[in-house]
N, C-alpha and C positions, 0 to 999 in steps of 0.2 A: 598552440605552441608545443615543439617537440622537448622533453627534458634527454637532457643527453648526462652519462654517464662516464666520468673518465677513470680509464684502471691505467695505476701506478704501480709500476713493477723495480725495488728498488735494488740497484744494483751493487757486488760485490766490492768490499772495502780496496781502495783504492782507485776504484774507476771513475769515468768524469760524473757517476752522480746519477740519481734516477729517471729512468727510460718513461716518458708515457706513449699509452699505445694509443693508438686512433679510437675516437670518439664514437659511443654506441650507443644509439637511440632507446631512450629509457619509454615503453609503450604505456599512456594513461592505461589507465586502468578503468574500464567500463563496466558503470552503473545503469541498469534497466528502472527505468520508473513508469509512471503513468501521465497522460497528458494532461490530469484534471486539477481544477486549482488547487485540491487537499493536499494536495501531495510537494505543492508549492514550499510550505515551512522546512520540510524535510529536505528537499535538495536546494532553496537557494545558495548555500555556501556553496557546491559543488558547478552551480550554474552561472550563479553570477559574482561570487565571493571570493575566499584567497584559495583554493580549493581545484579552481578549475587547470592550472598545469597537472594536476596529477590524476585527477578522474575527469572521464566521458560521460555525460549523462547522456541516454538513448530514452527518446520519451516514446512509449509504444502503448496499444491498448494493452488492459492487465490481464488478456487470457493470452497474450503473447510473450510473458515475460518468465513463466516456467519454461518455456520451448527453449526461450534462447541460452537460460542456466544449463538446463539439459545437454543443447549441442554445443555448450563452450564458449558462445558466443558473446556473452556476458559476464563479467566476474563476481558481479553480487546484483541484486534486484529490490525491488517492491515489490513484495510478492503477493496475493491474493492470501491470505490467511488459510485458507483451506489446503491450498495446493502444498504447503509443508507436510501434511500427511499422505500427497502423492508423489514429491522427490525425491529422490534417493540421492545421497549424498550436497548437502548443503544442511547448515548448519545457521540458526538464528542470531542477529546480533541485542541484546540485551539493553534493555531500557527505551526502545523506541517501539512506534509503532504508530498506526492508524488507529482511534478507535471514538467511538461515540458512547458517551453515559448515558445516555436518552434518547432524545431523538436525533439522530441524524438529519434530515431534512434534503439530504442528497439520496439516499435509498429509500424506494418506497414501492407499493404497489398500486397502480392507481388502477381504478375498475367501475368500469359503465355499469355493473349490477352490484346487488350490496353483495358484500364479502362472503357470506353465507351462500352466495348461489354461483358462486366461483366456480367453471369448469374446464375452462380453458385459458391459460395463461401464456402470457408471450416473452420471454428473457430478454432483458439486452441482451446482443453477441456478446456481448467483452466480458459480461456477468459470470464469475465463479464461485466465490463466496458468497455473495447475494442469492446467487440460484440456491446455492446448499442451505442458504438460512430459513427464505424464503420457502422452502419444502417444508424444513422443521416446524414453522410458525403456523404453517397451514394444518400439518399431521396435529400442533396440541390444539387445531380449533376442529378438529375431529375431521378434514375437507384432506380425503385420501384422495378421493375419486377425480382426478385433476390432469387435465394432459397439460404438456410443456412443451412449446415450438421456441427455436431461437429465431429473432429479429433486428434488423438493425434499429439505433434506438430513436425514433420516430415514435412519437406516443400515439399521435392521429394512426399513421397505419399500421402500429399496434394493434390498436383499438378496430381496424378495421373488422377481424374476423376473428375476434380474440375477446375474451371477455374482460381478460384485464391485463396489464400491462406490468413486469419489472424494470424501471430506471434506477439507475445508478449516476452516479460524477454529475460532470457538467449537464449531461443531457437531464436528468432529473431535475437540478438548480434553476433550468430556463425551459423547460416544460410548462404549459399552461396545464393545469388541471380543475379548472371550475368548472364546478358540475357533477364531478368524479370521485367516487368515495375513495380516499387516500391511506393506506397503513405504513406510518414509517416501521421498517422494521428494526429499527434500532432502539426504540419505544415500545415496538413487540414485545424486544427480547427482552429489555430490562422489566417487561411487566408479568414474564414468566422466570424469571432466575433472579431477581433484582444486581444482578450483574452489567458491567459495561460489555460492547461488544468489538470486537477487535477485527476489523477491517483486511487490516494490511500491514506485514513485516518485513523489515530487510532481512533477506536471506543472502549468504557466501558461498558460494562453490568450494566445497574441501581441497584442501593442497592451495589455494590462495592467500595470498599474503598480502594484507590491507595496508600501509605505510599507517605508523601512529596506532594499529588497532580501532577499535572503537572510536574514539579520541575524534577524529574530522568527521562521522555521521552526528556526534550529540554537539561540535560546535556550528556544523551547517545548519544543524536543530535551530540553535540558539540564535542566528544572522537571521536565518528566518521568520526567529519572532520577534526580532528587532525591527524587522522588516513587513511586519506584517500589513502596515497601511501602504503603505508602495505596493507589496502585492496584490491588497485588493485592489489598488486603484488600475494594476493594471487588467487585470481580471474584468472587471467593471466594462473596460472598452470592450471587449472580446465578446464574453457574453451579454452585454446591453444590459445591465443589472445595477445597481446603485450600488456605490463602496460599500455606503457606512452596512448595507445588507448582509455583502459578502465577507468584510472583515466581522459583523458578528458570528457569520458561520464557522468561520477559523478560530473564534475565540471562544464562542460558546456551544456551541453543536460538537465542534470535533476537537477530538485532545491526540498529546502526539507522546507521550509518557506510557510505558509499558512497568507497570507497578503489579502489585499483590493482586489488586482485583482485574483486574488487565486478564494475569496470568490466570485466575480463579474463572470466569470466563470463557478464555480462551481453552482452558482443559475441559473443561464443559461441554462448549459446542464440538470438539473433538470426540468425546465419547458419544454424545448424541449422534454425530453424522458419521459415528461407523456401530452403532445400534440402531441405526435408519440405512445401512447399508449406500452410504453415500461417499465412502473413503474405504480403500481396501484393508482393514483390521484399525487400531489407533497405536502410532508411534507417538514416544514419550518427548515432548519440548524438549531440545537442546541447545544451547546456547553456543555460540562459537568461542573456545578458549586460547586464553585466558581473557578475562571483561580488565581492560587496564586502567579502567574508576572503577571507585565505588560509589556507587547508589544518593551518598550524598553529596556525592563532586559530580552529579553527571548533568547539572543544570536541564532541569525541565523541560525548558521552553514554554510554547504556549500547553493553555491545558482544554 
């Protein structure tokens, strides 16, 4: 549906009364997301809620969603966590995010030899953050010596000529892996930093002007956790996976709350990945201003 705009121009006293001019197509406003069901909570108000006259949601894989902030293409995004220290200009929205306190159970590496004789590994394409962390977790288990090919994410022909495999999203969740030494790395990281780890943020392109601020990302948050057995149940059909499975991973695998240890974390893997030379120097988290809650009004949602 088009929102249209009308400007009222009122006219001087005595005349028959105020002019309106023709009708001017007010253009949503376009959100980049991802296709995978994590990312479900976060956009159902904008997709299927009271939300949707005013934003676009464009579901893309997540190494395509810096491209299109960059060329304009987008007004705000899901961005890959990492890729905020390769944007120039966009700005974080505060209190939200992707992250896992333990294990994820959607990221992981899965490998036909034990982990220790890792030499060749295969990235999901869409993989950016994963890739960056997945490097880290390898350098603290002293495993430098390591080449990286990207693949599309196929774990069988991963595994073809690869010794181990990075999955992420959906394709990790319906992956078979028996047989396969598996490292989630979201269980990595919390078992070297006892930190959560942070996946994925909305980022804004500067000079953008969100309707409400903050305000419609933390209640689409919130429709979405109201919503959470309906999305698993639809998820379930798609990927051939039991609800009651996938609504555990929304509820307890993955949290959508960007708090202290979020942030503590999140600055973390940031100096790590440009003391590993994997982001060009480390810019400073900032938030897009003004945040129009505060912290105790920004309802949660699931955690």
């Amino acid at each position: 549906m088009t929102r249209v705009r009308l400007l009222v121009k009122w006219a001087p006293l005595g005349s028959p009364g105020p002019t309106v001019e023709p009708a001017i197509p007010m253009t949503r406003l376009k959100l980049a997301s991802v296709q995978y069901v994590n990312a479900d909570p976060l956009t159902w108000g904008f997709r299927r809620g009271p939300f949707r006259d005013t934003f676009e949601v464009l579901q893309v894989p997540p190494s395509r969603i810096p491209d299109l902030l960059a060329a304009g293409r987008a007004d705000a995004g899901l961005i890959p966590s990492i890729e905020y220290q390769r944007l120039d200009d966009v700005a974080l929205l505060p209190y939200l995010c992707i992250a896992s306190k333990r294990r994820a159970r959607s990221v992981y590496l899965a490998s036909r030899v034990p982990l220790d004789r890792v030499r060749r590994v295969a990235l999901d394409e869409n993989s950016r953050t994963s890739a960056a962390l997945l490097r880290l977790v390898l350098e603290h288990r002293d495993l430098r010596d390591v080449a990286f090919v990207e693949r599309a994410p196929t774990l069988r022909e991963m595994l073809r000529d690869n010794d181990a495999a990075l999955l992420i999203g959906d394709a990790a969740l319906t992956a078979d892996t028996t047989g396969l030494h598996v490292l989630d790395l979201a269980a990595a990281w919390h078992e070297i930093t006892g930190l959560p780890f942070v996946f994925a943020l909305w980022a804004v392109r500067r000079g953008v002007v969100l309707p409400d601020g903050v305000r419609p990302f933390l209640e689409s948050r919130q429709i979405g956790a109201a919503n959470l057995p309906l999305i698993a149940r639809e998820a379930a059909a798609r990927l051939r996976l039991p609800a009651a499975s996938i609504e555990e991973y929304l509820r307890v695998n993955i949290h959508y709350h960007l708090g202290s240890e979020e942030a503590r974390g999140l600055d973390l893997f940031y100096r790590q990945a440009s003391e590993s030379g994997l982001v060009p120097g480390r810019r400073a988290i900032q938030f897009a201003a003004p945040a129009d809650l505060e912290p105790a009004q920004a309802g949660r949602g699931p955690r």
